[in-house]
MARKOL-245919 format. One record per residue (C-alpha): residue number from 1; x, y, z; residue in one letter. Coordinates in Angstrom, 1 decimal, padded with zeros to 4 digits, m for minus. Example, Ala and Ser with C-alpha at 12.3 -4.5 7.8 and 13.67 -1.06 7.14 Angstrom:
num = 1 px = 012.3 py = m004.5 pz = 007.8 residuo = a
num = 2 px = 013.7 py = m001.1 pz = 007.1 residuo = s
***
This chain:
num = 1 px = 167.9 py = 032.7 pz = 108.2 residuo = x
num = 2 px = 164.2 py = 032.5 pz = 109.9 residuo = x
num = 3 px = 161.3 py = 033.7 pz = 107.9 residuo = x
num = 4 px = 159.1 py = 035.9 pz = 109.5 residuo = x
num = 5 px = 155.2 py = 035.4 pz = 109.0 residuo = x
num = 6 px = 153.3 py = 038.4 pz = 109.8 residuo = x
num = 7 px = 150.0 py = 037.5 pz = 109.8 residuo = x
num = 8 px = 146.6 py = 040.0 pz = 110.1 residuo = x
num = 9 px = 145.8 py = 039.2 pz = 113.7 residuo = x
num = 10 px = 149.2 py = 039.6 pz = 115.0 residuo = x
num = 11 px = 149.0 py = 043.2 pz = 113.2 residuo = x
num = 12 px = 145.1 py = 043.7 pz = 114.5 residuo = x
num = 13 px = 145.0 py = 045.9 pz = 117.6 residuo = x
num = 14 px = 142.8 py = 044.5 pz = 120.4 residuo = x
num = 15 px = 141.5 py = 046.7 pz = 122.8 residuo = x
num = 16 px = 140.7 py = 045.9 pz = 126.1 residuo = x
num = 17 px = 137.2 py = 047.2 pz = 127.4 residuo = x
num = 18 px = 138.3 py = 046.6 pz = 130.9 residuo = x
num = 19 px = 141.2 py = 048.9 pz = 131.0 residuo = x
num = 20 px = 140.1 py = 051.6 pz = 128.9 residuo = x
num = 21 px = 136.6 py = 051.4 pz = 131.4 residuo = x
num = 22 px = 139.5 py = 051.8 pz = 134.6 residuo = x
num = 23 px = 141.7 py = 054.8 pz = 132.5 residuo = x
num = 24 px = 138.4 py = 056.6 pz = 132.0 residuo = x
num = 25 px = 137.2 py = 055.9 pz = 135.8 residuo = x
num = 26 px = 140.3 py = 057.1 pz = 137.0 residuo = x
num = 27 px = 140.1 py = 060.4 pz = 134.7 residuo = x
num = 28 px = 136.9 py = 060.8 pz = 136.6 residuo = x
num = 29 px = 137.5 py = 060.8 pz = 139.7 residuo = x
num = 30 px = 140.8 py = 062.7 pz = 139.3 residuo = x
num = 31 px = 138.8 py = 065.8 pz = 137.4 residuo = x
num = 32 px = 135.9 py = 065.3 pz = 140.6 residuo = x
num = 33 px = 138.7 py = 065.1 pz = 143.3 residuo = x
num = 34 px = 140.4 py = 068.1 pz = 142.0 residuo = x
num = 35 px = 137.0 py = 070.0 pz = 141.2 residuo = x
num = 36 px = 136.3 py = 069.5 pz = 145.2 residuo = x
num = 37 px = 140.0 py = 070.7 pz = 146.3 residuo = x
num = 38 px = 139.3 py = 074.2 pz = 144.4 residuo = x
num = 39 px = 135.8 py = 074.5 pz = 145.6 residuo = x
num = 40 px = 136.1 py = 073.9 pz = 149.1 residuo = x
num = 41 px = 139.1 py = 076.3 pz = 149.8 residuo = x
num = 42 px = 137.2 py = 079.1 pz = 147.7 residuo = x
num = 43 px = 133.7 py = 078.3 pz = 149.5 residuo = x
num = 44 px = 136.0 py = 079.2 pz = 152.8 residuo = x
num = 45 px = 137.5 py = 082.6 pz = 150.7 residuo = x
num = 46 px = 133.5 py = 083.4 pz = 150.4 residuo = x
num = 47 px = 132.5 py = 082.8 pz = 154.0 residuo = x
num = 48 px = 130.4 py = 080.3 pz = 152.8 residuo = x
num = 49 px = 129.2 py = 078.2 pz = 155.2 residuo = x
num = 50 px = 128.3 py = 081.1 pz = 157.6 residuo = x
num = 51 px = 128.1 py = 079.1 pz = 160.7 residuo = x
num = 52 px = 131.8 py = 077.3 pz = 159.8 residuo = x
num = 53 px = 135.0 py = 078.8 pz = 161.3 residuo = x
num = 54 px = 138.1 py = 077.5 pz = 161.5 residuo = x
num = 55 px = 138.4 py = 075.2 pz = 164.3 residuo = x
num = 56 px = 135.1 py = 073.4 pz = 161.7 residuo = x
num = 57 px = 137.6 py = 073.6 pz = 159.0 residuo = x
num = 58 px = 139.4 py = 071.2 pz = 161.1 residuo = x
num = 59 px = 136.9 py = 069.3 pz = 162.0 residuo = x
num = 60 px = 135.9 py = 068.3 pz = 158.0 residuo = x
num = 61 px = 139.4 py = 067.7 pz = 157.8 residuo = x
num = 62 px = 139.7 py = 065.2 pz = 160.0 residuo = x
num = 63 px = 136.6 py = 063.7 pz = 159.1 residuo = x
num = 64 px = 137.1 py = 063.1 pz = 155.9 residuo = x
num = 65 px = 141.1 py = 062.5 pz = 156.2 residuo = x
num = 66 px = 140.4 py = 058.9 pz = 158.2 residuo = x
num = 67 px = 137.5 py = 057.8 pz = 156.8 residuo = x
num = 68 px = 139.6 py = 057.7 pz = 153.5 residuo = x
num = 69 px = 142.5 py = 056.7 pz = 154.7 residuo = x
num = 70 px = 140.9 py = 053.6 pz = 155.9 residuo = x
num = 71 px = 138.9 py = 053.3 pz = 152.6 residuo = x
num = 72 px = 142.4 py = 052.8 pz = 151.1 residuo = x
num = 73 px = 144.1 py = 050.5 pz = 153.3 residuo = x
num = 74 px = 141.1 py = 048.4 pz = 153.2 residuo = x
num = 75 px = 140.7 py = 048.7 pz = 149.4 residuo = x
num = 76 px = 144.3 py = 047.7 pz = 149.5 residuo = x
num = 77 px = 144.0 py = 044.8 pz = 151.5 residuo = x
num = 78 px = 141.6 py = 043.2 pz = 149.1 residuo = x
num = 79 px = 142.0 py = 040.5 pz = 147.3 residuo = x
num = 80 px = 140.6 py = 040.0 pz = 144.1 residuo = x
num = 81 px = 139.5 py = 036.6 pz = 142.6 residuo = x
num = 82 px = 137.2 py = 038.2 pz = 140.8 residuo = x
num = 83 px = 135.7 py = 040.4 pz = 138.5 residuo = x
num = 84 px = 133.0 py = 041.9 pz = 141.3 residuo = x
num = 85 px = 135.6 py = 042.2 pz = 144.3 residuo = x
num = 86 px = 137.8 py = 044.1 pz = 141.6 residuo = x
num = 87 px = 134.9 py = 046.5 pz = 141.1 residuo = x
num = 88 px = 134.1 py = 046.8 pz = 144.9 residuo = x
num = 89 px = 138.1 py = 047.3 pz = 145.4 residuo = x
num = 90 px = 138.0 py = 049.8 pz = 142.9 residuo = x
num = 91 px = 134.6 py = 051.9 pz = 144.4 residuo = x
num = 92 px = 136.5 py = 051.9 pz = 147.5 residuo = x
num = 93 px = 139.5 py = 053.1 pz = 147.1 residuo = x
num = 94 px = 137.5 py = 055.6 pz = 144.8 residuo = x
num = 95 px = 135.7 py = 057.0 pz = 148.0 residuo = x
num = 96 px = 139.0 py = 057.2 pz = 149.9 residuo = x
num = 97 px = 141.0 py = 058.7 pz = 147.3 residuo = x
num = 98 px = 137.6 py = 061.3 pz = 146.8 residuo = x
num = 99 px = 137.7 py = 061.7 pz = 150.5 residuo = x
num = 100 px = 141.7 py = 062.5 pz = 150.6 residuo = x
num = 101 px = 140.7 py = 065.1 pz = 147.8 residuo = x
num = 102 px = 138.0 py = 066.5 pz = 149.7 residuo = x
num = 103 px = 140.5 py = 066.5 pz = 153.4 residuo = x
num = 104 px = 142.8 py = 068.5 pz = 151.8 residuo = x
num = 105 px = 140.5 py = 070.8 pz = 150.2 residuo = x
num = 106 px = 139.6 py = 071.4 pz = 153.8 residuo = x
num = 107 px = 143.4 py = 071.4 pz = 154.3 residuo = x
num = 108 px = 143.4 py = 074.5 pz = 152.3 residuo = x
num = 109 px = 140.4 py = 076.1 pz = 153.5 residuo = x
num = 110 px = 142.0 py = 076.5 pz = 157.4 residuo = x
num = 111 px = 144.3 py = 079.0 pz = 155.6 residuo = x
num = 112 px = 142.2 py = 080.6 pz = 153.2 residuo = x
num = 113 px = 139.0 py = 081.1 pz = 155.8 residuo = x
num = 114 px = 138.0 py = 084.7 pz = 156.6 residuo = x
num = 115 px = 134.8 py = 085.6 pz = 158.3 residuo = x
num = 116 px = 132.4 py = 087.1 pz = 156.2 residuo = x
num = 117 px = 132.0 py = 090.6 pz = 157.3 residuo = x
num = 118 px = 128.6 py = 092.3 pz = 156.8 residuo = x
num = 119 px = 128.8 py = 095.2 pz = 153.6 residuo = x
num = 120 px = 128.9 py = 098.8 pz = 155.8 residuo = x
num = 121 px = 125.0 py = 100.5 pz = 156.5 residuo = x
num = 122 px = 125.4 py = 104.0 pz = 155.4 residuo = x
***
């Protein structure tokens, strides 16, 4: 029959700076991303910006679709050695996960545009 020796550092939880710093990063960007996607499509409810329609919908769409699209596959591509390219990985695909957010907010507003309409003159 083995003996087990349970010692106080094999019982002693060790937390890792690193991770928790990346769980908390990517809470951010998730609560920023999805801010964006519910504040776009509502800004096109509004009529807000006056001089966008939606063919410039579109347009934002695309823009920011590619862009961060790219960001990712590069991000992707990467490789990490270390701890710096890790960080430069992870701002990237940041800004193309932000930009995904932010294409299909624009995604949205082509559906939910309307044109502002001016209140009646009595």
């Amino acid at each position: 029959m083995a003996a087990w020796h349970l010692s106080a550092m094999s019982l002693a939880m060790t937390v890792d700076w690193r991770g928790l710093a990346s769980a908390v990063y990517d809470l951010l960007v998730l609560a920023v991303g999805i801010a964006l996607t519910a504040v776009i499509p509502r800004a096109a409810w509004e009529g807000w910006p006056e001089t966008f329609d939606r063919w410039m919908w579109w347009t934002v769409y695309m823009l920011a679709g590619i862009p961060g699209g790219i960001l990712l596959a590069i991000a992707q591509g990467m490789e990490t050695a270390t701890d710096w390219q890790r960080f430069i990985q992870r701002v990237l695909g940041s800004f193309g996960v932000l930009l995904f957010f932010v294409a299909f907010g624009c995604g949205i507003a082509i559906l939910t545009y309307r044109r502002r309409t001016p209140p009646p003159s009595e």
